[in-house]
C-alpha positions in Angstrom: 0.0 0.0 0.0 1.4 3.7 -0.9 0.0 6.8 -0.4 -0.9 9.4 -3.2 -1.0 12.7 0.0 1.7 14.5 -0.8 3.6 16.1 2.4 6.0 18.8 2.9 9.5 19.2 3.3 9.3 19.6 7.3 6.6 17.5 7.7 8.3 14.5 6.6 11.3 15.8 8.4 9.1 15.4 12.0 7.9 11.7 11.0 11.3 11.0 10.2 12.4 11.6 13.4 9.4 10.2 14.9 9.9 6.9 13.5 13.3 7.3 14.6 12.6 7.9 17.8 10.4 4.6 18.6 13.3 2.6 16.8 15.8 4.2 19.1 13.1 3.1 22.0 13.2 0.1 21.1 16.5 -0.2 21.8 16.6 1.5 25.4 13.9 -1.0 26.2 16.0 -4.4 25.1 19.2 -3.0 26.6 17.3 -2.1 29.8 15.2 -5.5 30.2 18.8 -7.9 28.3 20.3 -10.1 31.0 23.8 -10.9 29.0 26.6 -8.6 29.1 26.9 -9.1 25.5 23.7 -7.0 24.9 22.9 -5.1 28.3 26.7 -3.5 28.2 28.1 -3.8 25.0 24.7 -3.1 22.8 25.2 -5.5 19.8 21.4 -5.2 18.8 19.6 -3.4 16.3 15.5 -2.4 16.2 13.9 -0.8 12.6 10.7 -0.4 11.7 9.9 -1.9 7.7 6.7 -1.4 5.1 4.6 -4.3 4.0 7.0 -4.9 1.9 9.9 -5.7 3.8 11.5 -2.3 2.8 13.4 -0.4 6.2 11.9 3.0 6.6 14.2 3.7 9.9 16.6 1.9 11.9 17.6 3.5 15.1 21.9 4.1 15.1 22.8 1.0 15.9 25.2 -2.0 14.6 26.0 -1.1 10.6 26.1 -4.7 9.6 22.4 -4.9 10.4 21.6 -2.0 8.4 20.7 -3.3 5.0 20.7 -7.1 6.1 17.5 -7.1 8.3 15.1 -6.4 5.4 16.6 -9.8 4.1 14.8 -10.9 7.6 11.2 -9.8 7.0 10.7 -10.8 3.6 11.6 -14.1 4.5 8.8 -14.4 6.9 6.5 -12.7 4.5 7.3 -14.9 1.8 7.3 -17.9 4.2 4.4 -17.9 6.8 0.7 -17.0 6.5 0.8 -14.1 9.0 -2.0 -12.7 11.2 -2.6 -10.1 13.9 -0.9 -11.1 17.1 1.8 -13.0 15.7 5.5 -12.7 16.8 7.9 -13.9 14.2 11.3 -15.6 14.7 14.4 -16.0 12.6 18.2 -16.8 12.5 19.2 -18.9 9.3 21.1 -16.7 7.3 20.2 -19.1 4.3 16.7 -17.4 5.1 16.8 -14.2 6.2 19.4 -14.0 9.1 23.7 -13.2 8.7 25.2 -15.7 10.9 23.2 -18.1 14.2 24.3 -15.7 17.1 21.8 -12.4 15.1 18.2 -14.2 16.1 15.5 -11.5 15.0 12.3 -10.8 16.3 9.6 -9.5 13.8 6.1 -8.7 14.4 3.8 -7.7 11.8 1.7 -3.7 12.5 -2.0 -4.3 11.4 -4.4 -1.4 10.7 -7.7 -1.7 9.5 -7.4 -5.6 9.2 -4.2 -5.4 7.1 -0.3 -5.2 7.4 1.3 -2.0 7.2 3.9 -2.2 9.0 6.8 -4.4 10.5 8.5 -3.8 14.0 12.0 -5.7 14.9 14.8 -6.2 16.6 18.0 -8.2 16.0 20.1 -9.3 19.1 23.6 -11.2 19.3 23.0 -13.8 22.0 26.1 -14.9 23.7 25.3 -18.5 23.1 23.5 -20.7 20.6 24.8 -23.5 21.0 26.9 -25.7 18.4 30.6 -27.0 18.6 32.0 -24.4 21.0 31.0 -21.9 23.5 29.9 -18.4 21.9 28.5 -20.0 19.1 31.7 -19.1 16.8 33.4 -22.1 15.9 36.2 -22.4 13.7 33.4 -24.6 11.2 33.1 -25.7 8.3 29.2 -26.0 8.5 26.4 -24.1 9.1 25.2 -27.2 11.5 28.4 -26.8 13.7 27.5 -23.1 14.4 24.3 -23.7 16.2 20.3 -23.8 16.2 19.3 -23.2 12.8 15.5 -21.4 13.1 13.8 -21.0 10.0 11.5 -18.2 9.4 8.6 -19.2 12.5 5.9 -18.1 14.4 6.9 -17.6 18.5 3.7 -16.3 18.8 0.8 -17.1 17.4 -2.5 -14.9 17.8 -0.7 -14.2 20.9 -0.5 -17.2 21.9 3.5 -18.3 22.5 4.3 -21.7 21.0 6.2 -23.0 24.8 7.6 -25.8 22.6 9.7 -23.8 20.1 10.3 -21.5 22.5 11.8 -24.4 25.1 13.7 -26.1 22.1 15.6 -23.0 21.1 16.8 -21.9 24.9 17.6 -25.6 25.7 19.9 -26.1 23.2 21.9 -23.3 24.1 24.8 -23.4 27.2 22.7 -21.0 29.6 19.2 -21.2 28.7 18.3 -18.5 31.6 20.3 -15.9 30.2 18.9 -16.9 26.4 15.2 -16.5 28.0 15.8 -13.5 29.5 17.2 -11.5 26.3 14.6 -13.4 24.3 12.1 -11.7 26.2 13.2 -8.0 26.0 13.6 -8.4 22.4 10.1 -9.2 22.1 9.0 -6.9 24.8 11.0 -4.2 22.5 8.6 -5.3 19.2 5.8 -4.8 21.7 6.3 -1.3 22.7 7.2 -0.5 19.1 4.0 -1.8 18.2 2.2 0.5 21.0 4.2 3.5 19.9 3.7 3.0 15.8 -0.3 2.8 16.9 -0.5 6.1 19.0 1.6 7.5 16.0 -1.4 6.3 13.7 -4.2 7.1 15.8 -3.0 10.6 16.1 -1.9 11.5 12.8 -4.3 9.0 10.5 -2.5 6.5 8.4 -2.5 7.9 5.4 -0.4 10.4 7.0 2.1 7.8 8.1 2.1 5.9 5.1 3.1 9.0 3.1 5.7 10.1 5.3 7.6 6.7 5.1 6.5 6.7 1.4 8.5 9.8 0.6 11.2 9.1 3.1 12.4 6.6 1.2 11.9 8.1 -2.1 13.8 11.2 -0.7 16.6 8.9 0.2 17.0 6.9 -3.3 17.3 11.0 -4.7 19.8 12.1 -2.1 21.9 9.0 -3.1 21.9 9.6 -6.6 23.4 13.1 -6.0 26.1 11.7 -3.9 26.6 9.0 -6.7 26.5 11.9 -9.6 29.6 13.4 -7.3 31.4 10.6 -8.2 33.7 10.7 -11.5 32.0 8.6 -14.0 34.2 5.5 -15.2 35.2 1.6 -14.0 37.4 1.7 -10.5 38.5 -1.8 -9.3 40.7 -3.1 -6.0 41.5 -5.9 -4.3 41.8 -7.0 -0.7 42.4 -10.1 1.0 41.3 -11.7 4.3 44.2 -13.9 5.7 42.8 -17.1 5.8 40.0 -19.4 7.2 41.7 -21.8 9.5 41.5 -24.2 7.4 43.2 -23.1 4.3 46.8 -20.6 4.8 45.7 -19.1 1.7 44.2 -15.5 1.1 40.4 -15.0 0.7 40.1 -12.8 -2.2 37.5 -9.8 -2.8 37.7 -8.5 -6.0 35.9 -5.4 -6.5 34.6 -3.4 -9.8 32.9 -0.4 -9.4 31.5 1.5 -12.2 29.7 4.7 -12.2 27.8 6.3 -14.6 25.7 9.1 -13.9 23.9 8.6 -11.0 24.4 4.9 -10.8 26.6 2.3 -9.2 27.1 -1.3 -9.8 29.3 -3.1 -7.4 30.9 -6.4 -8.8 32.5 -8.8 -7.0 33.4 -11.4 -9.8 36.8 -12.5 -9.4 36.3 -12.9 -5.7 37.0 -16.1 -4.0 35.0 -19.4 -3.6 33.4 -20.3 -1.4 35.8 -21.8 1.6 35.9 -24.8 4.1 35.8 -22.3 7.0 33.6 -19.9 8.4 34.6 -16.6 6.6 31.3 -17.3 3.6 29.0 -14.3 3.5 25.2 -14.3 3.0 24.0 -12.2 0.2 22.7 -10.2 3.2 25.5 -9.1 4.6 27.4 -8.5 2.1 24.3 -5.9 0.9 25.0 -4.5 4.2 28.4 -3.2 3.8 27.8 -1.8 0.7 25.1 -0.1 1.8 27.3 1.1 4.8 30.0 2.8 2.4 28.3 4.3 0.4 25.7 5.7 4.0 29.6 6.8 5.2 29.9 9.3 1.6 26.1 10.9 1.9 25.6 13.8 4.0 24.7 13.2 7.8 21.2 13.9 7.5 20.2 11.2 5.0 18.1 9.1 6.7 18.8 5.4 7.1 16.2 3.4 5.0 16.0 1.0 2.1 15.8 4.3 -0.4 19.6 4.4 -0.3 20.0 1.2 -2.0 18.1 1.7 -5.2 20.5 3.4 -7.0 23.3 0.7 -5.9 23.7 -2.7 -8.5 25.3 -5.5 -6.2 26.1 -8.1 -8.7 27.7 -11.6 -7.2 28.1 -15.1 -7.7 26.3 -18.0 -6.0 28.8 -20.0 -4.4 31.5 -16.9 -3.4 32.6 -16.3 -0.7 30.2 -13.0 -0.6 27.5 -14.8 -1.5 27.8 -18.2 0.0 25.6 -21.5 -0.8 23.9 -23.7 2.2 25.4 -25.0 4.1 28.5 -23.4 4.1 29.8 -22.1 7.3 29.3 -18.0 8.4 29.9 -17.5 11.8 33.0 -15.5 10.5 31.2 -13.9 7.5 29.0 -11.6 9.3 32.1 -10.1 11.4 35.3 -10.5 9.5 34.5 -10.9 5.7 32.4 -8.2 5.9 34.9 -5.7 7.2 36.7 -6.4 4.4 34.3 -6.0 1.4 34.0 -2.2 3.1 37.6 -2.0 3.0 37.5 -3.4 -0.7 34.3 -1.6 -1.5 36.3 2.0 -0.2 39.3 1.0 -1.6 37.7 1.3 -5.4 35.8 3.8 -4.1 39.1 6.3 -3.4 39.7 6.2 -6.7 36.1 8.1 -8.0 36.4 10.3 -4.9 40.5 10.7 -3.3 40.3 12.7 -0.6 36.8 11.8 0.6 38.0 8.1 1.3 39.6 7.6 4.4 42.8 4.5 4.9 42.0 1.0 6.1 40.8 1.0 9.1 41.4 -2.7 11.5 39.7 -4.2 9.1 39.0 -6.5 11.6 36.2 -7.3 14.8 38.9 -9.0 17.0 36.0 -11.9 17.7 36.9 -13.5 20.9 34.7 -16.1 22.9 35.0 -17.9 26.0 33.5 -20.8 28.0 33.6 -22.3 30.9 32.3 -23.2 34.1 30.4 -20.7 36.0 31.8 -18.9 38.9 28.2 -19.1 40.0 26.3 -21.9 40.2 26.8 -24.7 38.9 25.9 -24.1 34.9 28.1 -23.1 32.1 29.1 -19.8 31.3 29.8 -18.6 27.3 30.7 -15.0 26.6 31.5 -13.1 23.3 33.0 -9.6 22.9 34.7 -7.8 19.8 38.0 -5.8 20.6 38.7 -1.8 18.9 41.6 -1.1 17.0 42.5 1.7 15.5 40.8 3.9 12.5 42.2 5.0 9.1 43.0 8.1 8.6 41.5 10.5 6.4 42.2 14.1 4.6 42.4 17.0 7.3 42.0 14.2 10.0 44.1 11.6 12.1 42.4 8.3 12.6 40.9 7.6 16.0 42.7 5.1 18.2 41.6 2.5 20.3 37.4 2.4 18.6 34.7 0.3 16.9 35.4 0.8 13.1 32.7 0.2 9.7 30.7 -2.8 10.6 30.7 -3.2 14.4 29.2 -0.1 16.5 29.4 -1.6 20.0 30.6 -0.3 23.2 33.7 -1.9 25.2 33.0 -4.3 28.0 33.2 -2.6 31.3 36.1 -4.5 32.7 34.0 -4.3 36.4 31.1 -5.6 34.9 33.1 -8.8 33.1 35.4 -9.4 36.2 31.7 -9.6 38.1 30.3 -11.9 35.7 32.9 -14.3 35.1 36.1 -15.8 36.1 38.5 -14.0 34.0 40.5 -10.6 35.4 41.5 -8.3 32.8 45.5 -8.2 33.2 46.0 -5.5 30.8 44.0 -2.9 28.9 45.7 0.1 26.6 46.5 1.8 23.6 48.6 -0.1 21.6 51.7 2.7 20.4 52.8 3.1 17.1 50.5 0.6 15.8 48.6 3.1 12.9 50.6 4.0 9.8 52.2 7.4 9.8 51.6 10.4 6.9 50.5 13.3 6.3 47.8 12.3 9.0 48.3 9.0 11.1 46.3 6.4 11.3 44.3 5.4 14.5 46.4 3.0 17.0 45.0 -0.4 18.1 44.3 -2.3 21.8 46.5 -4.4 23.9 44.1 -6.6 25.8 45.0 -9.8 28.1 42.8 -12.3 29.8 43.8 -14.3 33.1 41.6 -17.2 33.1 40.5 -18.1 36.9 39.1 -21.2 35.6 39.7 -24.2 32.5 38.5 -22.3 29.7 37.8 -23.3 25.8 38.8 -20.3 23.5 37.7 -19.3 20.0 39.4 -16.7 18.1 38.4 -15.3 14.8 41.0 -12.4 13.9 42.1 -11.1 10.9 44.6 -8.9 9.2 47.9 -10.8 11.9 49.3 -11.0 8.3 47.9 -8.6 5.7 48.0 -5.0 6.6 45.6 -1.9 6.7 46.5 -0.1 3.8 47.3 3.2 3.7 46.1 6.0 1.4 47.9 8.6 -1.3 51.4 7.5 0.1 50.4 6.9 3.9 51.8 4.3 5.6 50.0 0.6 6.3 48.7 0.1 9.6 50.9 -2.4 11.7 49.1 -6.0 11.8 47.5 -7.4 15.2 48.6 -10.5 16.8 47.6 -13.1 19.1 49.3 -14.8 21.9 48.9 -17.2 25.4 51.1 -17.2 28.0 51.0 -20.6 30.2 53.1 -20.7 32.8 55.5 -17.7 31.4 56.1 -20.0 28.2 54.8 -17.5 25.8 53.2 -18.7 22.2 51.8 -16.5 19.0 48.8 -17.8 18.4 46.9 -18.1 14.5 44.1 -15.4 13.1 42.0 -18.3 13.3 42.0 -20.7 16.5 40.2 -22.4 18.8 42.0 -24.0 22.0 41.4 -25.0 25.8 43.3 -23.0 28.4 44.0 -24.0 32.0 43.5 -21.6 34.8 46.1 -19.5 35.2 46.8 -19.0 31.5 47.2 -15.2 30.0 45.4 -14.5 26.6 46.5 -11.6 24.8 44.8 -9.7 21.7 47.1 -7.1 20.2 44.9 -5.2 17.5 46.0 -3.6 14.2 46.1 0.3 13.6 44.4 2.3 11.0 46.3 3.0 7.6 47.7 6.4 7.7 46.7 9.1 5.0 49.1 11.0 2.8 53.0 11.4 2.6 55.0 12.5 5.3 55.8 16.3 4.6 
């Protein structure tokens, strides 16, 4: 359904923010209500509000790789389940919808005068969901190693919750408690967005609403095809690598070919690699998703964030690649390290239709880092997940930012007091890693030294990137220095691979050294 009222400039300004505004609730509610660190502290969750259609009309500022990938999410449901009022949808499969087991998303559909108009959701990172190791981030080479798979489902239906899906999914995780208790604030954050879309309605009619979203997205496709028309019409390519899968020592390949012409792009990743044994294979979702983020990173800051930005923007791939794997490959990696570096591919090509409005590589890397064990408390198991900063790329006029969250990760550090509560581990080192961003004209951003004691037998799971390839710098800058990984047991110390999984005894000292940002510009 669209809406033929046309609305003016400022008016669809004030709905804009509106909608924002009950995403961005949504989010305060299911950080609020969350009981795992991984989503009450450092806020890897995402809530956006669609059309009928599955099209995103806002998403409140939240984690980048969800931006473009959750639309993925609701037309799967729609094109897979007979939907009615009252219903609370479920999915995780990122065959289906999802971008790797962890991201589960809650959907429920907004019915007005006996019809759809709207969808509500959030997407949440549980720290466990189940599969080979604690954290849910194995070093895999399938999609059934990873996890419970959920297929596009109904958790409620009518408003009635189906206990035995609900009991399945929590019980076959390592700490169903914690899994309920985030499970529920992501609903209870679809519920309030529901409540707050309807007084939106019932005070301003639909119609109203239905143009405002209407237009904002319409508005969007224009404002991207004047950032695209800045562009210098012609064929741009680069290529980055990822430094293995843990499997295979080999380079992962993304081959990118932009061409612009007029205001159009088409982004091409033929050439890229096949799909691999490991866990680095992207869903067509993400890999939308970081696109969709670089070119967001070029538009002015007031563009809103919607589906409008992406109708300008070809993505052309091939079934089977490593950014657009086939089931059931293996992409617990894919979602967090493959697609940092499409964006640093995607940017790369980019800096060469737009030089000094592209900054260096950044990390290029999430730093994913999981841990189980037994509880300090209790008698259960405990799995926790974090991603570590590094250090930004710098940019014309501007040095990069050490020690932050780059491109496709937006979450906050965890509070060292809060994880040293939680769990048996002490933090036994946490700074600024010197020297580590390349130098030029401007420097890039420095990474993080970080070490774990372990006050318990733990089983680790690292998926790093860029220990061996670099962060490139820009127009003569400088690479960024590469991370590394390391355990100290018993004083012995030993570097550890990008890719690794590995049980610790108590008393052992993990340490994650992450990359700097690629500096920007010769040194004058």
């Amino acid at each position: 359904m669209s809406s033929n009222k046309k609305l003016s400039p400022y008016e669809i300004e004030i709905f804009n923010n509106m909608l924002g505004s009950i995403a961005e609730e949504m989010g305060a509610v299911l950080i609020k209500a969350a009981y795992s660190p991984n989503i009450k502290e450092r806020r890897d969750l995402s809530c956006a509000i669609f059309e009928e259609n599955g099209e995103m009309v806002s998403q409140a500022a939240h984690i980048p790789v969800h931006l473009g990938s959750m639309s993925f999410a609701v037309k799967s449901v729609l094109s897979e389940l007979d939907l009615n009022q009252g219903d609370v949808l479920i999915v995780n499969d990122p065959y289906r919808g999802g971008t790797h087991l962890p991201d589960i998303t809650i959907i429920a559909p907004f019915y007005y005068d006996g019809k759809i108009q709207y969808f509500l959701a959030s997407r949440a990172h549980h720290a466990d969901v189940g599969g080979i190791t604690p954290g849910s981030m194995p070093l895999s080479n399938s999609i059934h190693e990873e996890g419970v798979i959920i297929p596009p489902s109904k958790l409620y239906s009518a408003d009635r919750l189906n206990r035995k899906l609900f009991n399945k999914i929590i019980n076959s995780t390592r700490d169903p408690e914690e899994r309920k208790g985030d499970f529920n604030a992501q609903i209870g954050a679809v519920k309030l967005g529901l409540n707050r879309l309807g007084e939106v309605v019932e005070k301003y009619s639909l119609s109203k609403i239905r143009a405002a979203s209407d237009q904002l997205l319409d508005y969007s496709e224009r404002m991207m095809k004047r950032v695209i028309k800045g562009m210098k019409n012609g064929a741009y390519s680069f290529t980055d690598y990822l430094d293995g899968d843990g499997y295979d020592p080999n380079k992962i390949e993304i081959d990118v070919k932009l061409a612009i012409n007029k205001d159009m792009a088409t982004v091409d990743f033929a050439g890229s690699s096949k799909q691999v044994e490991g866990c680095l294979n992207c869903p067509l979702s993400v890999t939308t998703s970081a696109v969709l983020y670089v070119f967001q990173c070029l538009a002015p800051k007031e563009l809103p964030l919607n589906s409008g930005s992406l109708r300008p923007i070809r993505i052309v791939t091939e079934r089977g690649t490593v950014v657009d794997a086939e089931y059931p490959g293996a992409v617990a990696g894919g979602n967090v390290e493959t697609s940092q570096r499409i964006v640093d591919a995607v940017f790369g090509a980019l800096s060469k239709a737009m030089p000094d409005k592209v900054p260096a590589a950044s990390a290029g890397t999430m730093n994913n880092l999981t841990i189980g064990g037994r509880a300090r408390k209790g008698n259960g198991d405990f799995a926790y997940y974090e991603t570590i900063a590094g250090g930004m790329g710098a940019r014309k006029g501007m040095d990069g930012i050490s020690a932050v969250q780059t491109h496709m990760t937006n979450t906050l550090n965890t509070p060292i007091e809060s994880l040293e509560r939680e769990l048996p581990i002490l933090v036994d080192s946490y700074s600024i890693r010197k020297n580590s961003g390349g130098k030029g004209r401007y420097n890039g951003g420095d990474g993080i030294v970080r070490s774990y004691k372990f006050l318990t037998d733990v089983t680790v799971t690292l998926i790093t990137d860029r220990r061996k390839t670099s962060p490139y710098g820009i127009k003569g800058g400088a690479n960024g220095r590469p991370g590394r990984n390391s355990v100290a047991i018993n004083g012995n110390k030993k570097v550890l691979p990008a890719k690794n999984s590995l049980n610790l005894k108590k008393g052992s000292v993990l340490t994650i050294e992450t990359p700097g940002g690629g500096g920007w510009g010769r040194v004058k």
